[in-house]
N, C-alpha and C positions, 0 to 999 in steps of 0.2 A: 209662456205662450200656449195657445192650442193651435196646436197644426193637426191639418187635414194632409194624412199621405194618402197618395191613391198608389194602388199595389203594392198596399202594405203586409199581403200575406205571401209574396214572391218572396225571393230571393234577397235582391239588395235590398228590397221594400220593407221587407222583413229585420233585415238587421238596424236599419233605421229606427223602426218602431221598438226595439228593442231595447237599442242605445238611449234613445229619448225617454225611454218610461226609467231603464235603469240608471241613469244618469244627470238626469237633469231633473227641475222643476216641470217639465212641459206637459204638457195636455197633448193623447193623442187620439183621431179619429182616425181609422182605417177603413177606406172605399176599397173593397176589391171586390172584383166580381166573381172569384174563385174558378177561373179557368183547369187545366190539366195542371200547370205548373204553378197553380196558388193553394198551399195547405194553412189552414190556422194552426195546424200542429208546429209551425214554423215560429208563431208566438205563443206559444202557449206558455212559456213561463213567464210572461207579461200578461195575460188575457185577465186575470183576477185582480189588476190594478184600478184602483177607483180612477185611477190618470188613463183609462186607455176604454177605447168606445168603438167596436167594429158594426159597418153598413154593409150589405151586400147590396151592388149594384154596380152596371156597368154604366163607365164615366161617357158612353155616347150617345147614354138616357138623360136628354137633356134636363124632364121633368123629374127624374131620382135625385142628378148632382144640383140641379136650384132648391129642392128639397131641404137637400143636406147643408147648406149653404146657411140655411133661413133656421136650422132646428141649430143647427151648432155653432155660427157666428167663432168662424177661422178665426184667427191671426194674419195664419199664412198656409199656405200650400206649398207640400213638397210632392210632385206628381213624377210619380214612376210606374203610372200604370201602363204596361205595352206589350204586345207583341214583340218576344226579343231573340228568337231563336232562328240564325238564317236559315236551316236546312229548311226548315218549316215552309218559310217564304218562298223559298226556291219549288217547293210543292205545289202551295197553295197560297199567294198574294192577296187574298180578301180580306181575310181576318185582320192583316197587319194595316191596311188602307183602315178597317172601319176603326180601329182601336187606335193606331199612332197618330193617324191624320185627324182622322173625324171628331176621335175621342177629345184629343188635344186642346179640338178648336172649341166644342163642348165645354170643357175645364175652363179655358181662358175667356170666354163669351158669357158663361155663369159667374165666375172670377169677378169679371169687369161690371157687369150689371151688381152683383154684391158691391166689391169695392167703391164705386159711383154713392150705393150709400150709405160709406158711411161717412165721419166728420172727424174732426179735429184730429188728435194724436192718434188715434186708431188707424183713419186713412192713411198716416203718414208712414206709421210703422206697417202697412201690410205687403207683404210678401210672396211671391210668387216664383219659385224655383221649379226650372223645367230640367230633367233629368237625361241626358242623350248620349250618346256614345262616341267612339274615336270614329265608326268604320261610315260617319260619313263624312270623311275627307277622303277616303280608298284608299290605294294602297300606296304607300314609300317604297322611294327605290332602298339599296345601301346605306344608304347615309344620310342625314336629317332627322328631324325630330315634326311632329304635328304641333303647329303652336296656334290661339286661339284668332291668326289672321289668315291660317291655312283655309287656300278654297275648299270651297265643298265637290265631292268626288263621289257619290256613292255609286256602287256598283251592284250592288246587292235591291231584291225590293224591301227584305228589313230596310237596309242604310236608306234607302231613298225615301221609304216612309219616316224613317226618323231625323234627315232632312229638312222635310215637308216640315214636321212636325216644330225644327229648331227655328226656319225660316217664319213659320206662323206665331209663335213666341216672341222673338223678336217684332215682329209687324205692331204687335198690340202693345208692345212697349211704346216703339215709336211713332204711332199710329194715335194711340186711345190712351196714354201715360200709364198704363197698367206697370206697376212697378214689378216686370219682368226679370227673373236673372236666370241665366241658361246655363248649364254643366255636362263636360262632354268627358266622359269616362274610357281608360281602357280595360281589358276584359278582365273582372271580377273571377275571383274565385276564394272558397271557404267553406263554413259549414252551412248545410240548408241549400243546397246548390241541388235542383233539378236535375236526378240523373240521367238525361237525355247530353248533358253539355261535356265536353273534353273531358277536366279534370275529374268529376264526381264518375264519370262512365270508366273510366281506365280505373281509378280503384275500385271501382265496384265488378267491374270484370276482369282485375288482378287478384282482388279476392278469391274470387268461385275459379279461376283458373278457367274465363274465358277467351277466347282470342281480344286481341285488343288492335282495333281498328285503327292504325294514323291514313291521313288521305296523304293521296302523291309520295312524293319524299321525304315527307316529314318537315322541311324546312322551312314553310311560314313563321314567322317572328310576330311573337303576340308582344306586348307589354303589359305584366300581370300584375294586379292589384289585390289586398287583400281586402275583403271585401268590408269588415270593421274600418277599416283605415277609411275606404270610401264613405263608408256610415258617418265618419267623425266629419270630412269634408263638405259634407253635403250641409251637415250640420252649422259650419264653419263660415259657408257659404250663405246661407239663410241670416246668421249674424249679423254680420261684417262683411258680404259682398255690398259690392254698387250696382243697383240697379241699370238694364241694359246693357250691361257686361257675361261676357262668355267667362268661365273657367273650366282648363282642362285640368283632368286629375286621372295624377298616374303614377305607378310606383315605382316608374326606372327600375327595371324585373325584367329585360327584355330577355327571351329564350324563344329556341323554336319549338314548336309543337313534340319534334323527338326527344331534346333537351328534358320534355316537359314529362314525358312518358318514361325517358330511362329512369328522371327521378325517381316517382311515383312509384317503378318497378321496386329499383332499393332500397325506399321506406318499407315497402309490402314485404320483401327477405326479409328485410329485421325485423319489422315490428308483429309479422304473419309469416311466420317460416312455414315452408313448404316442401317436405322430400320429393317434388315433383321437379323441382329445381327452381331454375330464376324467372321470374314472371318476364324479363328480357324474351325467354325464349316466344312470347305468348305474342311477339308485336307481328302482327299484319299490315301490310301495306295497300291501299284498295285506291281503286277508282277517284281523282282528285274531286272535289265540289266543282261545280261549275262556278266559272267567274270566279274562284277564290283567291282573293288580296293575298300579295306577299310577305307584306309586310306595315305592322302598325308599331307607331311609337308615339307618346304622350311628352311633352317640353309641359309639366309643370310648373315652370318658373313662377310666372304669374302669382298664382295660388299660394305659392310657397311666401313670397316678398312680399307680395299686399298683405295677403291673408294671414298668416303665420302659421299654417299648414304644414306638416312632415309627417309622412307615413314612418309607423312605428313598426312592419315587419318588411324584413328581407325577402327574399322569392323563398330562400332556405327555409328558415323560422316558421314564414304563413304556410307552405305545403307540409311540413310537420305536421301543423297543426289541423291542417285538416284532414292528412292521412289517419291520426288517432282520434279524430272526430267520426269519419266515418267507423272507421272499428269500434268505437264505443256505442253508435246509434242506429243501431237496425231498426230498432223500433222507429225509426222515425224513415226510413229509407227503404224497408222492406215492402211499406204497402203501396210505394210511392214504384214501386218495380214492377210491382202486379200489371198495374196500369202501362207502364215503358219497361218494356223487357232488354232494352240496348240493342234493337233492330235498327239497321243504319237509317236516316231522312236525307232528305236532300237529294232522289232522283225523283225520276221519273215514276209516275203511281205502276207500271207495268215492272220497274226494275226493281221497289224493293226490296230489300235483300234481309 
């Protein structure tokens, strides 16, 4: 196939395009518009592939994404271009309106006018995966699971624009036949991870032997994914999903935020000793997020039975491995610090700290 990923120079976007070039026969085109958290350094060991084709442009340029449309003649799309970082939104809500919503509607409005024409097996096989996350269904109390009939809940303007964004996807399936399929992820983490985000900031400021920020008590309960495994699903998904169907995808990894930092602390003793002692000593507790969810949890099943889906790391195994990922690539995270130095986001423009 040639698939068009949009935000294929982010994070999961990244590792998707990666996967597909080194693993498959497929064809890829990359739409990113290269914001703060989009580096090409993130493929670059794909970028020399006759199989891989990067565009810069942002996907809520309507006349760039029909452009790209018309010169590359998709398959299918795998769109993960977004605004994805709440503190961000909690700042500043525009961005994530013009890019999760607008953008969206953009993709799927060009999407469909493509699609319309084309004919025979082509129309039949094309493809449209929209890419979204757990946190808009909000938060679980104790117990339960998010399954893909859980209402929507967002609490966040991230989650509400991505929402929007899952509500407008679906529309155009049921709406205009756009052979839609939607995926709601929970929180990634791995290598190429934007050090502004939990995991990649606490090692990287267990490292240097900086204070390491948890908000409140620590105890919000993520359910962590590694981020290849979401690469493989997505992929999975694009296959052999059904169109107009949700899949959630999650790696049952549930820990709380401290969980997640005392790890991090004792990979960094062993694998970065320090006579300064235990990077344990370096945890700070600070001011909670506003509105911050309790708690998130991914029900799988779905994915798992239909699809034939199973994540291949443990929460152990996949934070290994990206503890000695970052140890190994400065080069690739050093210049990306210059720009985000690990100053907190998510107050007030007067309060940051």
């Amino acid at each position: 196939m040639k698939i068009l990923v949009t935000g294929g120079a982010g994070f999961i976007g990244s590792a998707v395009c990666r996967l597909l070039i080194r693993e498959t026969g497929d064809q890829v085109i990359n739409l990113d518009k290269l914001t703060y958290a989009g580096t090409l350094t993130s493929v670059a060991e794909v970028s020399e592939s006759p199989d891989y084709a990067f565009v810069q442009a942002d996907i809520a340029d309507r006349a760039a994404v029909k452009a790209i449309f018309e010169a590359h003649k998709p398959d299918a799309v795998l769109h993960l271009a977004a605004e994805s970082h709440v503190d961000r939104s909690i700042v500043g809500a525009g961005p994530f309106i013009a890019t999760n919503i607008v953008g969206t509607y953009v993709m799927l409005d060009c999407a469909l006018d493509y699609w319309r024409g084309l004919t025979g097996s082509a129309k039949d096989a094309f493809r449209f995966v929209h890419v979204s996350t757990d946190e808009v269904y909000g938060s679980l109390g104790d117990e339960g699971l998010f399954d893909e009939t859980t209402p929507y809940a967002p609490t966040s303007p991230y989650s509400a624009s991505k929402a929007s964004a899952d509500h407008l996807a679906l529309a155009w399936f049921h709406t205009y036949g756009l052979p839609v399929l939607v995926s709601n992820c929970s929180n990634n983490y791995g290598p190429y991870h934007f050090p502004e985000k939990l995991i990649p900031l606490m090692i990287l400021n267990g490292l240097h032997r900086r204070p390491l920020p948890v908000y409140g008590d620590g105890a919000n309960v993520r359910d962590w994914l590694f981020v290849e495994d979401h690469a493989r699903a997505l992929r999975q998904i694009l296959e052999t999903g059904r169109p107009g169907e949700k899949y959630n995808v999650g790696g049952r990894n549930e820990r709380t935020n401290l969980q997640v930092v005392h790890t991090i602390c004792d990979l960094l003793d062993e694998l970065a000793p320090n006579v300064e002692g235990s990077r344990r000593d370096l945890i700070t507790h600070v001011t909670d997020r506003p509105g911050h969810d309790r708690r998130y949890a991914i029900d799988a099943t779905k994915l798992e039975t239909e699809l034939g889906w199973q994540a291949r790391e443990t929460f152990e195994t996949g934070i290994r491995k990206t503890v000695e990922w970052y140890l190994s690539r400065a080069d690739w995270w050093a210049p990306l610090r210059e720009v985000y130095d690990g100053k907190r986001l998510g107050l007030p423009a007067a309060k940051v700290e």
